[in-house]
C-alpha positions as a Markdown table, in Angstrom:
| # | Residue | x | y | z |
|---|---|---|---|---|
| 1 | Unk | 136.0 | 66.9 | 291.9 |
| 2 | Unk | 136.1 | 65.4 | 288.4 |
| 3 | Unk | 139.6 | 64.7 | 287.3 |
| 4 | Unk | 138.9 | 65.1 | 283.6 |
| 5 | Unk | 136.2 | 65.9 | 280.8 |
| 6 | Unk | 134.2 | 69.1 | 281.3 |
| 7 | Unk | 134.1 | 70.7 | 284.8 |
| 8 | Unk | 131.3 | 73.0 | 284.5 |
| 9 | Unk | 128.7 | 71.8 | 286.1 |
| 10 | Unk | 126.3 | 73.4 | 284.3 |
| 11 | Unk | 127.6 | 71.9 | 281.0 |
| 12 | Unk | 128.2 | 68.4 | 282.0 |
| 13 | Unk | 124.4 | 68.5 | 283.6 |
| 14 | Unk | 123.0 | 69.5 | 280.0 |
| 15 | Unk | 125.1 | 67.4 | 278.1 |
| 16 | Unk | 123.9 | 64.4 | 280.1 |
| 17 | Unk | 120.3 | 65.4 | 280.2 |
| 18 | Unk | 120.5 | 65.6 | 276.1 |
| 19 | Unk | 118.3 | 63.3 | 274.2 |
| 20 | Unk | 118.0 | 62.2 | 270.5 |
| 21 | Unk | 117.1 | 65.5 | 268.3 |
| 22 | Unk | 117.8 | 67.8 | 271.3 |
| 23 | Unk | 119.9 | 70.8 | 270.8 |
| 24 | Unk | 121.9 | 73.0 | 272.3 |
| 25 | Unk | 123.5 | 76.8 | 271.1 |
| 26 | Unk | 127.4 | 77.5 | 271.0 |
| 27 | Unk | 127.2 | 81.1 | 270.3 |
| 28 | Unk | 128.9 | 84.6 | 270.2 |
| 29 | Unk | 129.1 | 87.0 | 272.3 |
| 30 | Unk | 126.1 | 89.1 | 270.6 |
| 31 | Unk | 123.7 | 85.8 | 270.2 |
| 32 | Unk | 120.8 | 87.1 | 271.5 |
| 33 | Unk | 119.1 | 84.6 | 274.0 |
| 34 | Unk | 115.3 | 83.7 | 273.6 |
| 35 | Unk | 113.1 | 84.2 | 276.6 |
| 36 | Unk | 113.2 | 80.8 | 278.4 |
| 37 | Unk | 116.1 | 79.2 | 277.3 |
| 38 | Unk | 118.9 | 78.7 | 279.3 |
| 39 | Unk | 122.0 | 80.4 | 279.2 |
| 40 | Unk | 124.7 | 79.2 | 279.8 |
| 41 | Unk | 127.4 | 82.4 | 280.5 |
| 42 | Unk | 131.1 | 80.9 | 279.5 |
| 43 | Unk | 132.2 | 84.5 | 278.6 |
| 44 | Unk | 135.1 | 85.9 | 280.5 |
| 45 | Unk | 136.5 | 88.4 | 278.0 |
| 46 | Unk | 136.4 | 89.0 | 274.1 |
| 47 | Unk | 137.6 | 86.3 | 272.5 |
| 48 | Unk | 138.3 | 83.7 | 276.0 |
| 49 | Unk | 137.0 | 81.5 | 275.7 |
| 50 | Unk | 136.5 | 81.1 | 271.9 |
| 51 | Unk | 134.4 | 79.4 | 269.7 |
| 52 | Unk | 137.0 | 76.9 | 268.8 |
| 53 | Unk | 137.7 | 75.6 | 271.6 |
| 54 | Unk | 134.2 | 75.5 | 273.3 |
| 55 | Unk | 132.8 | 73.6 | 270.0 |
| 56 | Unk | 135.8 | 71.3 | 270.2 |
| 57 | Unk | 135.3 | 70.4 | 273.6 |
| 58 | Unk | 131.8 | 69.8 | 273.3 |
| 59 | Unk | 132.1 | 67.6 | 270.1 |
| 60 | Unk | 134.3 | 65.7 | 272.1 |
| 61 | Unk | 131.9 | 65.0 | 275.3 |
| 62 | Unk | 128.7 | 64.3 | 273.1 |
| 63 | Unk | 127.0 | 62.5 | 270.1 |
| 64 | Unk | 126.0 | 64.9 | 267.2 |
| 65 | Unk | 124.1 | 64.1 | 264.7 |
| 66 | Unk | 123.7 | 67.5 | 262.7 |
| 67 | Unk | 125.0 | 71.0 | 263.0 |
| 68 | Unk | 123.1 | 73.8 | 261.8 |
| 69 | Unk | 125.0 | 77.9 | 260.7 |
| 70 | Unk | 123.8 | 80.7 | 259.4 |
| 71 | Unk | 124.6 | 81.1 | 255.8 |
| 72 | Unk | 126.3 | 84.0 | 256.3 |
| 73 | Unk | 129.3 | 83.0 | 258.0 |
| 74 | Unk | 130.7 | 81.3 | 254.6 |
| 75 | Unk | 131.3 | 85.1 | 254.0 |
| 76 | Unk | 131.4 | 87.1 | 256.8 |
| 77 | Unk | 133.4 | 84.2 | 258.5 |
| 78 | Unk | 134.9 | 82.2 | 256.3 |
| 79 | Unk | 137.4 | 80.7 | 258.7 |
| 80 | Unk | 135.0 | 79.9 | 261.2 |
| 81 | Unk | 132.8 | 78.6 | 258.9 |
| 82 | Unk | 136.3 | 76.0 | 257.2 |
| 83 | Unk | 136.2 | 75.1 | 261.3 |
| 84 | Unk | 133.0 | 74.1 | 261.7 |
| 85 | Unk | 132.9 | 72.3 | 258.1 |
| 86 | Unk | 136.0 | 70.4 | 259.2 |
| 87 | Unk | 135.5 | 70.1 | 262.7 |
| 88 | Unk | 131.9 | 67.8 | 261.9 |
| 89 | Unk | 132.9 | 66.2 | 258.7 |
| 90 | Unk | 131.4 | 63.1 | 259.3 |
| 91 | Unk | 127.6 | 65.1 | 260.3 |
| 92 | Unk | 125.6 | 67.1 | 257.8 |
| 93 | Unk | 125.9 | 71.1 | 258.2 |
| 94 | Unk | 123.2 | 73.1 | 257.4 |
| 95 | Unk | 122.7 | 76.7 | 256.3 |
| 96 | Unk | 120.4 | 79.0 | 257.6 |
| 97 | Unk | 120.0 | 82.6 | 257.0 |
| 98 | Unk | 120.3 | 84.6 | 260.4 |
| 99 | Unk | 117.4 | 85.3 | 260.9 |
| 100 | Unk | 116.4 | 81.6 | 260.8 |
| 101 | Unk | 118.6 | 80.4 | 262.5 |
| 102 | Unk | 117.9 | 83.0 | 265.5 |
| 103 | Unk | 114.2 | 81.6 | 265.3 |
| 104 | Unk | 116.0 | 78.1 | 265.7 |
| 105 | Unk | 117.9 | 78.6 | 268.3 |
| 106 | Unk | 114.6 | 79.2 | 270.4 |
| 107 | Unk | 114.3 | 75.2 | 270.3 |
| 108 | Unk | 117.5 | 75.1 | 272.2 |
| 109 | Unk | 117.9 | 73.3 | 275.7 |
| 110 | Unk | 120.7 | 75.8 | 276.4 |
| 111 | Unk | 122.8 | 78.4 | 274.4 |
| 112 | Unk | 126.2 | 78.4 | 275.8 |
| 113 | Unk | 127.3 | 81.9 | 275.5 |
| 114 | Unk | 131.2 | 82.0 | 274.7 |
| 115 | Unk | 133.8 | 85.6 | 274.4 |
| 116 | Unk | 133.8 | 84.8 | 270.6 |
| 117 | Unk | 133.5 | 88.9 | 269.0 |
| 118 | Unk | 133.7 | 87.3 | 265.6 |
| 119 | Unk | 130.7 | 87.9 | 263.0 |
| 120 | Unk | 128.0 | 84.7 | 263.1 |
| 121 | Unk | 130.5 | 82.2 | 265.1 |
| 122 | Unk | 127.1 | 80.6 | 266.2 |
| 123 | Unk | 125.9 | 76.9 | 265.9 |
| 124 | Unk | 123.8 | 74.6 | 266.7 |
| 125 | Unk | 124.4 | 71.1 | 267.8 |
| 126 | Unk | 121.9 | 68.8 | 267.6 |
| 127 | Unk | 122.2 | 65.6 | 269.9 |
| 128 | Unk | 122.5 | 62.2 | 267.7 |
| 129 | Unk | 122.7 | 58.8 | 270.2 |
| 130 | Unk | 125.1 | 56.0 | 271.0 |
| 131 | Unk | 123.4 | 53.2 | 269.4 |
């Protein structure tokens, strides 16, 4: 058994299968999951676990070089969207509408589907590199 880092197996296997540009979904509870990507099914009950602390894990255990919202959560979400601005201040964010960024998320290795029942609390990491 690991003794520390992330203990889902199915998370630590994508994370280290990641490559430069690749990307991977932290999404809702609604996110709707394109045919053929993976899900990944964190979900236990609304709101566990929750965005936060499924994004701030994640930006802990791997090298992003972008993160990509929809536009809409700087209204609809607006402390989500502070989190996510803070949380990767050192990376560019960009803004999507919705819609786009639904289309997106269809280029993802996985979407990791968390209890979140907020409105757009949905991103997408996009895998930078060590060197």
């Amino acid at each position: 058994m690991k003794k520390h880092g992330i203990l889902n197996s199915h998370l630590a296997k994508i994370l280290a299968d990641l490559g430069h540009t690749d990307k991977i979904v932290i999404a809702d509870a609604g996110l709707p999951v394109p045919d053929g990507v993976l899900k990944i099914d964190l979900s236990l009950k609304p709101g566990v676990p929750g965005f936060k602390d499924v994004t701030e894990l994640l930006a802990e255990e791997m090298v992003v070089e972008k993160v990509t919202a929809a536009s809409e959560i700087k209204t609809a979400n607006p402390q989500i969207a502070n989190f996510i601005e803070n949380q990767f201040k050192k990376q560019p964010v960009d803004y999507l509408s919705h819609e786009e960024f639904k289309q997106l998320t269809k280029e993802a290795k996985a979407i990791i589907r968390t209890g979140e029942v907020t409105p757009y609390a949905n991103c997408i990491l996009q895998a930078g590199v060590i060197f």
